[in-house]
C-alpha positions, -999 to 999 in steps of 0.1 A, spaced: -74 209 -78 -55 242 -77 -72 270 -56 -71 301 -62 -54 327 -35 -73 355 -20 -60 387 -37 -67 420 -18 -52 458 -29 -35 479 -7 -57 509 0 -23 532 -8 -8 524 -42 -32 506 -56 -15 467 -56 -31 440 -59 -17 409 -43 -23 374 -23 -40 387 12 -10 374 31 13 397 21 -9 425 34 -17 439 66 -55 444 71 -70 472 93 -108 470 106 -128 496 117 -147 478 143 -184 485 156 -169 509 185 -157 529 155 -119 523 166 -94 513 138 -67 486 144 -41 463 129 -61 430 122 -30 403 125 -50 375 118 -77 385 95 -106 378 112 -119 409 132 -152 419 129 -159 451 109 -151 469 79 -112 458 64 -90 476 46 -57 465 33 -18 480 31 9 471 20 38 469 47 59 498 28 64 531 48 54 551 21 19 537 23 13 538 59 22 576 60 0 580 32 -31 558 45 -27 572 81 -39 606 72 -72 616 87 -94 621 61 -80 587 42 -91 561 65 -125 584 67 -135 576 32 -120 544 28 -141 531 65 -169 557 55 -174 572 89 -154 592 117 -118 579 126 -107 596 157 -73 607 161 -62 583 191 -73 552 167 -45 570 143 -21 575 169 -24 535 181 -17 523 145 14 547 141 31 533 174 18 494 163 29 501 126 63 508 144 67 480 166 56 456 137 84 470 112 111 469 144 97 430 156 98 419 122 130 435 117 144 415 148 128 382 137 145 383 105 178 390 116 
């Protein structure tokens, strides 16, 4: 029997597609938001695509607020910024 494939949107321009191809963020019960790499964190998930275009646009303030529904604080946006980075440059290095 053929199973289905989880399909999640990105929170940023609005496509839909298998879970795996998106990285999710969770806004956890401290309130902090991070990069979930393996899908499992406790919390409240959103979902983005891996284009830059959507990160700059997700990673605005008052974004993430409505999409977690509560207070995002500026160091949680910071962290994802420098991680969002470092994911693009290791996957980048993998790759080549």
């Amino acid at each position: 029997m053929n199973q289905a494939k989880p399909q999640r949107t990105c929170i940023s321009c609005g496509t839909e597609t298998d879970k795996k191809q998106l990285l999710r963020l969770v806004r956890g019960v401290d309130g902090k938001v991070a990069i979930d790499l393996k899908g499992k964190a406790n919390g409240r998930g959103a979902y983005l695509c891996y284009k830059k275009q959507c990160w700059e646009k997700a990673l605005k303030k008052d974004k993430l607020e409505h999409i977690f529904k509560g207070k995002v604080e500026e160091s949680s946006l910071d962290i994802l910024r420098v991680s969002y980075v470092k994911l693009l440059s290791d996957e980048h290095t993998q790759t080549a």
